[in-house]
C-alpha positions as MATLAB code, in Angstrom:
seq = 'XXXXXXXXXXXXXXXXXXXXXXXXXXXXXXXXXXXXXXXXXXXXXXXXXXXXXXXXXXXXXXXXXXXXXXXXXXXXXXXXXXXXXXXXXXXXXXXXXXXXXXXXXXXXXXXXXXXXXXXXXXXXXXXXXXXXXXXXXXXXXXXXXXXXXXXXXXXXXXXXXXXXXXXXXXXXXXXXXXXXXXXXXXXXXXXXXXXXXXXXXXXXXXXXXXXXXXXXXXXXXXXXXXXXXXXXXXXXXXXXXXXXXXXXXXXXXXXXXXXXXXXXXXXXXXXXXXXXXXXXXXXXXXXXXXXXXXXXXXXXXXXXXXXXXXXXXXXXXXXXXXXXXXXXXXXXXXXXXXXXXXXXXXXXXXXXXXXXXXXXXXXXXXXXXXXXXXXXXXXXXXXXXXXXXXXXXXXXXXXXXXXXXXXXXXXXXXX';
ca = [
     -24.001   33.154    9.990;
     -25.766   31.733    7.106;
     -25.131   27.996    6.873;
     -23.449   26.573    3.546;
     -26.618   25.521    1.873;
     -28.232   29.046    1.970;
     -24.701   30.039    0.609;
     -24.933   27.799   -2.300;
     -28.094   28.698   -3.107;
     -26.918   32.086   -2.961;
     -23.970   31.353   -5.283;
     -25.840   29.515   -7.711;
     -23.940   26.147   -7.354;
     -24.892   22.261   -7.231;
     -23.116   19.225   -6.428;
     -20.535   21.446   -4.600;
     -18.669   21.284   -1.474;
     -18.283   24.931    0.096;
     -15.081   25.124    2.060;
     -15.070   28.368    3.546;
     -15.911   32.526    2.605;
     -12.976   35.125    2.811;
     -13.681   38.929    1.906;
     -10.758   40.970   -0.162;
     -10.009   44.295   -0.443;
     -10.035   45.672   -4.082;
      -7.775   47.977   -5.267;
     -10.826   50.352   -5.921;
     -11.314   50.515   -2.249;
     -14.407   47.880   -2.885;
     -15.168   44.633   -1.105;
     -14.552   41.452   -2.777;
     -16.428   37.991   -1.593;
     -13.992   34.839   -2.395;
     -15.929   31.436   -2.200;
     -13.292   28.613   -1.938;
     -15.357   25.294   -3.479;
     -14.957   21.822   -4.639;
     -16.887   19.188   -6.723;
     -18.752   17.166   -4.502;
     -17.552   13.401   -4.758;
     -20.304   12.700   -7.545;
     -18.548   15.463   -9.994;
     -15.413   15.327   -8.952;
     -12.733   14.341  -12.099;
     -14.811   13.907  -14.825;
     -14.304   14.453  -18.805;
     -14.951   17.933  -19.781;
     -16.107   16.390  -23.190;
     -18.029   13.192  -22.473;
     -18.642   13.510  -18.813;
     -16.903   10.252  -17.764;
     -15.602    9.449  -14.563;
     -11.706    9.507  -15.075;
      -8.352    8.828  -13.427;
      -6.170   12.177  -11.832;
      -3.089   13.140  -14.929;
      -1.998   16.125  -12.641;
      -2.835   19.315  -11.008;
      -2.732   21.242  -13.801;
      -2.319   25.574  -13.720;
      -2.972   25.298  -10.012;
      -5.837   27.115   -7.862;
      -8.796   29.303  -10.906;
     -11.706   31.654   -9.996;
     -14.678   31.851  -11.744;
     -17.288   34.800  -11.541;
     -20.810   34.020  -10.115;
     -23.706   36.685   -9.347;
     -22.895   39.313   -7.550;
     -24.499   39.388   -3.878;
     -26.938   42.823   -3.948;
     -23.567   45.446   -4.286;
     -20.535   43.174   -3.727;
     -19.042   41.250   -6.681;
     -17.963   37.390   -5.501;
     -15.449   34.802   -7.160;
     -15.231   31.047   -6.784;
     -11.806   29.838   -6.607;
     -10.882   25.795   -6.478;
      -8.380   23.780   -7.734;
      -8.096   22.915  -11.573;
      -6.711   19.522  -11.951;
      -6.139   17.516  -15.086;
      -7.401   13.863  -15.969;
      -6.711   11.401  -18.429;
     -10.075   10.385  -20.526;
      -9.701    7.404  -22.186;
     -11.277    8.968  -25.841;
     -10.535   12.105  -25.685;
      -6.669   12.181  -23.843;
      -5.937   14.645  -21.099;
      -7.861   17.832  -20.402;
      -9.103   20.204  -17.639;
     -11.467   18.638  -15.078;
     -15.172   19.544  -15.500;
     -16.545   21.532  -12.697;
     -20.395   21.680  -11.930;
     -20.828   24.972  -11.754;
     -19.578   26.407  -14.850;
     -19.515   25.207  -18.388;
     -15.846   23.943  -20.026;
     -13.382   27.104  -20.897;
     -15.714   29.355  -19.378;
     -14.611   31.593  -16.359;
     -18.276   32.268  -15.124;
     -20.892   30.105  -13.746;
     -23.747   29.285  -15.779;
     -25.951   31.222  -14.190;
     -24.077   34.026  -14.593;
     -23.957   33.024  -18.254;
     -27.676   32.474  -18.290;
     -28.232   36.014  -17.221;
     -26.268   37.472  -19.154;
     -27.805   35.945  -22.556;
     -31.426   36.935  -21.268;
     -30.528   40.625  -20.457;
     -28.525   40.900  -23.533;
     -31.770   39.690  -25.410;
     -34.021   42.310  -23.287;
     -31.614   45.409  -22.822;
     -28.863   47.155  -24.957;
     -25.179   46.051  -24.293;
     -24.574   49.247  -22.683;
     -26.719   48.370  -19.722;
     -25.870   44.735  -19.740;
     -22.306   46.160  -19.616;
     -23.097   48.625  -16.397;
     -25.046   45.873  -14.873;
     -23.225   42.738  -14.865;
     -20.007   44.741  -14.981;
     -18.913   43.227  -17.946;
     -17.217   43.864  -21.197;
     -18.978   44.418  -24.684;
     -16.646   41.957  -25.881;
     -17.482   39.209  -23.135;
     -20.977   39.673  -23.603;
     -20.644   38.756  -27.172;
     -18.696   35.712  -26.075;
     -21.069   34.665  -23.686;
     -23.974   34.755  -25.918;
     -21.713   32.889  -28.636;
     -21.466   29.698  -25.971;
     -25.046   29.936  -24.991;
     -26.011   29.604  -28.177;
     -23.563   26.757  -29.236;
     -24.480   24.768  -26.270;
     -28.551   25.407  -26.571;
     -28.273   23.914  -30.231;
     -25.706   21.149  -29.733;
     -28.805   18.547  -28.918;
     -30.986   19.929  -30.929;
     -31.404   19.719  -34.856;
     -33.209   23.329  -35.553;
     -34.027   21.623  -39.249;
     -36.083   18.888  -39.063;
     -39.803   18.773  -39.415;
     -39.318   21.777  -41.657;
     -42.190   22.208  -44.201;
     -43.119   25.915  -44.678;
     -40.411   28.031  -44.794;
     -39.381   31.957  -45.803;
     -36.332   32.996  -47.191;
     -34.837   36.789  -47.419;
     -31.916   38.960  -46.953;
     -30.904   41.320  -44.485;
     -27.836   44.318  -44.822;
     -25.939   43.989  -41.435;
     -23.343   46.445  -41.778;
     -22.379   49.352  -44.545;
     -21.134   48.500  -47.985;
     -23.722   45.841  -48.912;
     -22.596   43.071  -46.244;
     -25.728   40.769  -45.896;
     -26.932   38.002  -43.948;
     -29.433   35.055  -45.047;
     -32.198   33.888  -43.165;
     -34.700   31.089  -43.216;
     -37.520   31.412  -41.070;
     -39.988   28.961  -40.084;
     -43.412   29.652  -41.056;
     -44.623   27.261  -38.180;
     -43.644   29.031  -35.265;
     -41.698   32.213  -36.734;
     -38.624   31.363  -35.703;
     -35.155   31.857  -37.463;
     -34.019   28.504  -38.266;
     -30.576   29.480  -40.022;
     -28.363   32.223  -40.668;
     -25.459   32.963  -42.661;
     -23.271   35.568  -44.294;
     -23.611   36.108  -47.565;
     -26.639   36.778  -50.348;
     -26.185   34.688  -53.489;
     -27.060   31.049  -54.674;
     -23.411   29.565  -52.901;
     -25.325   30.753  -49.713;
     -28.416   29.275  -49.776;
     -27.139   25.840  -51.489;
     -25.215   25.992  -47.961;
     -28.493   25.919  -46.431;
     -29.832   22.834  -48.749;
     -26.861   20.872  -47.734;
     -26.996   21.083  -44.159;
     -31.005   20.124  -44.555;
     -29.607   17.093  -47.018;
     -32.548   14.755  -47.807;
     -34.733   16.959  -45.613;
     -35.365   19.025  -48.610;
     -37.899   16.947  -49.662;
     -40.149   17.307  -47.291;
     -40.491   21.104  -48.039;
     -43.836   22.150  -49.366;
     -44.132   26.288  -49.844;
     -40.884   28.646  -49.618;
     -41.925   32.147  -49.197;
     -39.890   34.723  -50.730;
     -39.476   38.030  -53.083;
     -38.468   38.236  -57.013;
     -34.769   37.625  -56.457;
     -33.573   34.899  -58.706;
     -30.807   33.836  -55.931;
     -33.260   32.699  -53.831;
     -35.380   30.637  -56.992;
     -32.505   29.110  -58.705;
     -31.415   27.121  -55.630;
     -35.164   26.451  -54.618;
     -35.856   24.691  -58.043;
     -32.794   22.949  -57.910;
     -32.794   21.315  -54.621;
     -36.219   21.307  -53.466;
     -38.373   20.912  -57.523;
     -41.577   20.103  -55.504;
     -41.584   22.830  -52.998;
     -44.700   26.074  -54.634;
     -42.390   28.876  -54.788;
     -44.359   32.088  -53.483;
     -43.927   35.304  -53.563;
     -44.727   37.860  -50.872;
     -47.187   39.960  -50.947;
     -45.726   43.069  -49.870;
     -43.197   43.000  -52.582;
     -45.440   42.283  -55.713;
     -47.368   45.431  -54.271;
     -44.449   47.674  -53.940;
     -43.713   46.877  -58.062;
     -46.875   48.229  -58.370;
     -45.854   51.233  -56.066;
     -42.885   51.714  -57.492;
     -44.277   51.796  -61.217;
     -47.093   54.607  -60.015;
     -43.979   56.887  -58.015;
     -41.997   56.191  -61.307;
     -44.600   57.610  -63.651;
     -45.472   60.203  -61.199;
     -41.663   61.868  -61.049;
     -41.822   61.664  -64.707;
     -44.884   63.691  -65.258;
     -43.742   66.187  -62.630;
     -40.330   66.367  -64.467;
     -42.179   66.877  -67.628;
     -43.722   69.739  -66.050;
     -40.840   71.459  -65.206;
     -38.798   71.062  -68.598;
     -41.801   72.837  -69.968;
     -41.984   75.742  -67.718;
     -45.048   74.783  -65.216;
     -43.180   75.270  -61.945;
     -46.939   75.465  -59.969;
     -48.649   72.264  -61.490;
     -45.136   69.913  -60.944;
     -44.888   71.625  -57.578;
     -48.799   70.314  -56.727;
     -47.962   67.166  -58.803;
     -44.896   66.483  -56.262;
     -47.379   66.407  -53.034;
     -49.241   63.674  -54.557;
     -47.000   60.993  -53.471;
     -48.191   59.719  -50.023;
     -51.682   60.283  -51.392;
     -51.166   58.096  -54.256;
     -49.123   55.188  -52.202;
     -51.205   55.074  -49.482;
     -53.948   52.961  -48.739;
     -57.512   54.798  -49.141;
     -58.271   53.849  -45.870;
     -55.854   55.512  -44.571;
     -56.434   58.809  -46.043;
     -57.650   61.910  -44.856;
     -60.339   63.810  -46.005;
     -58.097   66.853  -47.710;
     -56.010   63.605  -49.466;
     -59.172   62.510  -50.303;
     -60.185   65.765  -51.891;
     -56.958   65.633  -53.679;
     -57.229   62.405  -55.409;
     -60.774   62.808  -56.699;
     -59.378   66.162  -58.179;
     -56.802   64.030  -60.403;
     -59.118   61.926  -61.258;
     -60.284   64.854  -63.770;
     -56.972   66.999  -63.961;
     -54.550   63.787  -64.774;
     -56.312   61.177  -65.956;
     -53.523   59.213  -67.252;
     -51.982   59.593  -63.257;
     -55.619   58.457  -62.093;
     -55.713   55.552  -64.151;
     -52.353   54.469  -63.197;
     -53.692   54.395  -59.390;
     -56.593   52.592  -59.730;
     -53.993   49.591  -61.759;
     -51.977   49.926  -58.516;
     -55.105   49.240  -56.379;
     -56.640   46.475  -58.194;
     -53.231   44.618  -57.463;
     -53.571   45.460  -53.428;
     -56.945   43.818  -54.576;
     -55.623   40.635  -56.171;
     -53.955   39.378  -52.902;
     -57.209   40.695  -50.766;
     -59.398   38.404  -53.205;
     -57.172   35.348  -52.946;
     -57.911   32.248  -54.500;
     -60.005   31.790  -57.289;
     -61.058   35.583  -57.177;
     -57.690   36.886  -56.830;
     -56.869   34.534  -60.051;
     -59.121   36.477  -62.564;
     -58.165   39.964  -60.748;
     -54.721   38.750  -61.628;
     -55.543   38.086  -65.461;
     -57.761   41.019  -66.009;
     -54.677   43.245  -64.248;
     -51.911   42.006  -66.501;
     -53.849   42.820  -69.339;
     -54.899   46.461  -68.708;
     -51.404   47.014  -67.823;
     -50.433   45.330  -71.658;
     -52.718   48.312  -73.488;
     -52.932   51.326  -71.066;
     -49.674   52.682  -72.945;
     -48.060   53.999  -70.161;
     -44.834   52.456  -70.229;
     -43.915   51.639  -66.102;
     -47.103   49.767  -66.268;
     -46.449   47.831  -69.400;
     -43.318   46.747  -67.734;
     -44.777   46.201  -64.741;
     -47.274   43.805  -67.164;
     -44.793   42.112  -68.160;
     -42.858   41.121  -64.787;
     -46.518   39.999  -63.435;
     -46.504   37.873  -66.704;
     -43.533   36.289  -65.680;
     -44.187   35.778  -62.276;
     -47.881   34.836  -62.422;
     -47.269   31.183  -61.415;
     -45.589   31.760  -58.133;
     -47.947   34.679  -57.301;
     -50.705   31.963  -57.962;
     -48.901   29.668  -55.634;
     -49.380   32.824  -53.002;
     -52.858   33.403  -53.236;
     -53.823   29.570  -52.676;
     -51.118   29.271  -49.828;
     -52.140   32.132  -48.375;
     -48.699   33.006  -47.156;
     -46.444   35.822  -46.832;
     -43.098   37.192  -45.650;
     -44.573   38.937  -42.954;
     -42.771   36.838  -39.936;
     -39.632   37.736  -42.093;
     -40.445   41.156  -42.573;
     -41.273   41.332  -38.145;
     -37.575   39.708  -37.720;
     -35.550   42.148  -39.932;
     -37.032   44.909  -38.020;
     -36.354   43.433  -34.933;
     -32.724   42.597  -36.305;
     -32.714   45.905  -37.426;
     -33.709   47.331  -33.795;
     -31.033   45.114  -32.327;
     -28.244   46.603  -34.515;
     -29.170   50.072  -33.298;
     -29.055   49.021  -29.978;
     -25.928   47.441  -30.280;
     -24.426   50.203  -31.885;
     -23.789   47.841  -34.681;
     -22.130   44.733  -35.208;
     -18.577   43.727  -36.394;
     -19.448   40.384  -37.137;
     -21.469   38.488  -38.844;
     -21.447   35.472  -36.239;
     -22.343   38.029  -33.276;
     -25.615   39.136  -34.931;
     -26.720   36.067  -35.844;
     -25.735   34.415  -32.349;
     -28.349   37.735  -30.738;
     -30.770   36.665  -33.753;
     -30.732   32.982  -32.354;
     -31.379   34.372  -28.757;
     -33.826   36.449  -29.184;
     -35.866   35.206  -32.650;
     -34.896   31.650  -32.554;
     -36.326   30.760  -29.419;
     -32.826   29.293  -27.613;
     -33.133   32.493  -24.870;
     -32.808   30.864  -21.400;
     -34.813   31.405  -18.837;
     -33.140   33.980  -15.785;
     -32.059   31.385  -13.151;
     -34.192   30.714  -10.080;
     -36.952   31.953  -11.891;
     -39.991   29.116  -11.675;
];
């Protein structure tokens, strides 16, 4: 027979006496491995809170089990006694044990495990696996990710940062999330979208704020008020992506409009042909094919008006691809086509980059983006269709923190 230490190792434990093995008969017809265990005299009665050596109170609710690894097929239990002690700042309480973490019933490598498969598999085969609940699985991650960011304070040194929004469940229910520009990590989370949300954020960093330099983010006044307010020296800048779509957005807007236009005068072919321009227009001309290609330089003398409102779209992809000083006067000349070209989505779309010219600025000398925050909401996004949604807030931003906020712990006995 194996001797104890091989057994420990098997179970996962430390600093813990192994008293003997018995094997139980399920219900099910399965076998069941019970360890019976101790705390070695160096754990033995300590503080569940402050880890101090403390006097016996009583014996508490008796004999508990907790649930280790299964060995290869055959699920196993610890069981040991549960006494009570009296700590000195912090009263009487349950008895630490070494191999699990306080009011948990598994071990902490089962714990560990579980986190890192949750963060690499859907729940459903974290679920079969572990043979588990969907419910303890969300528990497990919550504690995991509590205890990973108890020592740690995920807001200091914070200099760069992006701000956006993302829908986690139907009827406009949204979380908030800061990234770090640094490392791309998700530094806080929270539910809501409005300014009483993010000032949550500014008072948790406190007198950290001042050490922000560039916050990344879209048009949304939410995120600006707040930003001016608690950190005045920090460049506001706005992403790329979504002073492009405006520009996409305006071009669509003025297409539908024509091909409407079309129709309410009785040209059912021409709005038909005008309706199959849209991926053409949007796309990049890189990316198109030769027929798309065909097709644009045909509206460049069928619709001018439609042609010219392209090319405005494409000098602003150009603006950000310039940067700097070069994206500066691209950025002047732009605003004022769009103020006489007379077609009115661009004249409004003048008059937002009028208004937003500073911060955009601030963009093309930074030379950053929201693309780390664009890369987590998709992966958010991918993790709420894998999870077959959320019903809480808390539990998606606990899986956010696991798997985008670098706190995922390593599988045990892993090197």
């Amino acid at each position: 027979m194996l001797n104890k230490r091989v057994w420990k190792r098997l179970l996962g434990v430390e600093h813990t006496v192994l008293e003997r093995l018995e094997a139980e008969e399920t219900t099910a017809g399965g076998l069941l491995l019970v360890a019976y265990v101790r705390p070695d005299a160096l754990r033995a009665l300590r503080c569940p809170h402050c880890d101090r050596r403390c006097g016996r109170y009583d014996a508490g609710d008796g004999r508990r089990r907790w649930r280790p690894l299964d060995l290869g097929t055959v699920r196993c239990l610890l069981e040991a006694d549960a006494p009570r002690v009296r700590c000195p700042g912090h009263g009487v309480a349950v008895a630490a044990v070494p191999w699990a973490h306080p009011g948990s019933r598994f071990t902490t490598c089962f714990e560990d495990t579980v986190a890192w498969t949750a963060a690499h598999a859907p729940f459903s085969t974290v679920t079969r696996l572990l043979r588990v609940t969907w419910r303890t699985v969300t528990g497990i991650v919550t504690r995991v990710i509590a205890r990973a960011t108890a020592g740690a304070d995920r807001l200091d040194g914070l200099e760069r940062i992006g701000i956006d929004e993302i829908a986690y469940r139907k009827g406009h229910r949204y979380l908030t999330i800061v990234v770090n520009h640094a490392d791309g990590t998700i530094v806080w989370a929270a539910e809501g979208r409005n300014c009483a949300t993010l000032n949550t954020f500014f008072d948790a960093l406190g007198g950290r704020a001042a050490a922000l330099t560039h916050v990344t983010c879209d048009g949304a006044e939410w995120i600006h008020r707040p930003v001016r307010e608690r950190a005045p020296q920090a460049l506001l800048c706005l992403d790329p992506f979504h002073v492009v779509k405006w520009g996409t957005d305006a071009l669509d807007a003025l297409r539908r409009r024509m091909a409407a236009d079309l129709r309410r005068r009785g040209r059912a072919g021409p709005a038909a042909a005008l309706k199959g321009t849209r991926w053409i227009l949007i796309r990049n001309p890189g990316d198109l094919t030769g027929t798309q290609r065909t097709t644009l330089a045909g509206l460049q003398h069928t619709n001018k008006r439609l042609y010219r409102a392209y090319l405005i779209k494409e000098q602003l992809r150009q603006v950000f691809a310039a940067r700097a000083d070069g994206g500066r006067a691209l950025l002047a000349g732009l605003i004022a086509w769009c103020r006489r070209c007379r077609i009115t989505e661009f004249v409004k779309l003048g008059a937002t980059l009028t208004r937003f010219q500073p911060l955009i600025i601030n963009t093309l000398e930074s030379g950053l983006s929201n693309a780390r925050l664009e890369a987590t909401n998709t992966h958010l996004r991918a993790l709420t269709k894998r999870a077959n949604g959320f019903h809480t807030p808390d539990a998606l931003i606990a899986m956010a923190a696991l798997t985008r906020g670098g706190l995922c712990p390593p599988l045990p006995g892993r090197l």
